[in-house]
KOLTOR-549526 format. One record per residue: residue in three letters; x, y, z of N, C-alpha, C in turn. Coordinates in steps of 0.05 Angstrom, whole numbers, padded with zeros to 5 digits, always signed. Example, Ala and Ser with C-alpha at 12.3 -4.5 7.8 and 13.67 -1.06 7.14 Angstrom:
<rs>
ALA+00264-00114+00156+00246-00090+00156+00264-00066+00156 SER+00257-00045+00142+00273-00021+00143+00258+00001+00157 
</rs>
This chain:
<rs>
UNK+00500+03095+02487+00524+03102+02472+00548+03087+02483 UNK+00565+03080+02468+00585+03058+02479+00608+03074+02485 UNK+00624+03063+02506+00640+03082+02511+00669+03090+02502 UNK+00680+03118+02497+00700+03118+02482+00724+03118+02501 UNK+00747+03117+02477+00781+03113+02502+00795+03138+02487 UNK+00804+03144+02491+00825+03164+02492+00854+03159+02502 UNK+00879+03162+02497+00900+03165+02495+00924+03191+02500 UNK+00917+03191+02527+00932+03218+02539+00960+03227+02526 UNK+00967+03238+02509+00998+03247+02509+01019+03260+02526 UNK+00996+03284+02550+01015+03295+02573+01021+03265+02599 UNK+01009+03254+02597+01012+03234+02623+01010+03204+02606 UNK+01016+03196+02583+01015+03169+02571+00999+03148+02579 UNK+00974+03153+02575+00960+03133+02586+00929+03143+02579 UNK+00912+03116+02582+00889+03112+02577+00869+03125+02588 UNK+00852+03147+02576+00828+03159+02585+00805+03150+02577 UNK+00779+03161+02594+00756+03153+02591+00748+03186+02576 UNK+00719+03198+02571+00717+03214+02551+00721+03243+02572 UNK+00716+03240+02599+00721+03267+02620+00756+03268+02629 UNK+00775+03248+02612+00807+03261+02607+00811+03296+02610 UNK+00830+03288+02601+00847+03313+02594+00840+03331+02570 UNK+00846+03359+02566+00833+03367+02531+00840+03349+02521 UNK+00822+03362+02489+00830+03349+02468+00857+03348+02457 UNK+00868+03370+02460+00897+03383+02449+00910+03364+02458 UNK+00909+03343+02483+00934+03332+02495+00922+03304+02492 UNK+00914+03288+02473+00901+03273+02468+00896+03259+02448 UNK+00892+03232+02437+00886+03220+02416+00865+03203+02415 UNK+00850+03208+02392+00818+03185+02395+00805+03205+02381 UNK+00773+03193+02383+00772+03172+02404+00774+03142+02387 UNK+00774+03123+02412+00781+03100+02399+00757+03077+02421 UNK+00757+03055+02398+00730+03040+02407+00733+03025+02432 UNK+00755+03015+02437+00764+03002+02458+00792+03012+02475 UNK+00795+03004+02490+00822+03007+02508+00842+02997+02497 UNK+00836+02970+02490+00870+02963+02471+00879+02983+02447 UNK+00845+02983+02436+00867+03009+02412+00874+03037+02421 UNK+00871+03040+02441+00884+03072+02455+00901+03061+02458 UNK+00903+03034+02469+00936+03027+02494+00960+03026+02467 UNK+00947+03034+02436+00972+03031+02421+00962+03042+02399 UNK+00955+03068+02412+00954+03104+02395+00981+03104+02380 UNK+01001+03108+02401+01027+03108+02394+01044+03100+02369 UNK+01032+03075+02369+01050+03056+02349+01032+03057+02323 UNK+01003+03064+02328+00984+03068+02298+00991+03095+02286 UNK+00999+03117+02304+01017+03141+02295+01042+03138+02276 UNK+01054+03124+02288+01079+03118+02285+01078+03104+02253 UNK+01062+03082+02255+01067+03069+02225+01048+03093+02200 UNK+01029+03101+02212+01015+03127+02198+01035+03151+02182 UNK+01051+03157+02207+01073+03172+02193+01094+03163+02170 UNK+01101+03141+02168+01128+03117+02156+01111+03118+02132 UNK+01082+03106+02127+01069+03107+02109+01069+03129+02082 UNK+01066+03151+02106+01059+03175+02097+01076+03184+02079 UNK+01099+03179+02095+01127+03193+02085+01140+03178+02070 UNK+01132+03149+02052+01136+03140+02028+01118+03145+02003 UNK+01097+03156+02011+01072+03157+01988+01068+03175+01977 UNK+01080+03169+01948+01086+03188+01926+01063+03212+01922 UNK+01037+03205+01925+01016+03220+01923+01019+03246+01944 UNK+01031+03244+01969+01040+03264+01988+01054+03271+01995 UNK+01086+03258+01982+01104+03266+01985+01122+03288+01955 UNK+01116+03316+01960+01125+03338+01941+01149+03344+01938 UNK+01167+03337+01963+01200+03340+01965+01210+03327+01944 UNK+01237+03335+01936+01258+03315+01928+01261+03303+01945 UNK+01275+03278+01923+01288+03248+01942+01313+03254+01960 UNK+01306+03246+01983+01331+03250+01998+01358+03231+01992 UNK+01380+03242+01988+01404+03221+01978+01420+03204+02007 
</rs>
């Protein structure tokens, strides 16, 4: 089995699969570089999110 990474949120930084819970945590992910930038795949995930008409139910903000 190949091994997974994880992406600590209490301590920012890169775990192997015996980390921290899950709760404080993101992954898993196939390699270390894509944990080392959990962060920023969040980040554009959200921006996405929150233009796409299909999931966004609010009115337009003015």
């Amino acid at each position: 089995m190949a091994e997974k990474f994880f992406f600590c949120l209490k301590h920012h930084a890169v775990e192997g699969k015996d980390g921290c819970k899950a709760a404080d945590r993101l992954g898993p992910y196939a390699t270390r570089a894509e944990a080392e930038h959990a962060l920023e795949h969040v980040e554009e995930r959200n921006e996405a999110w929150e233009h796409d008409p299909n999931w966004n139910d609010e009115e337009p903000r003015e």
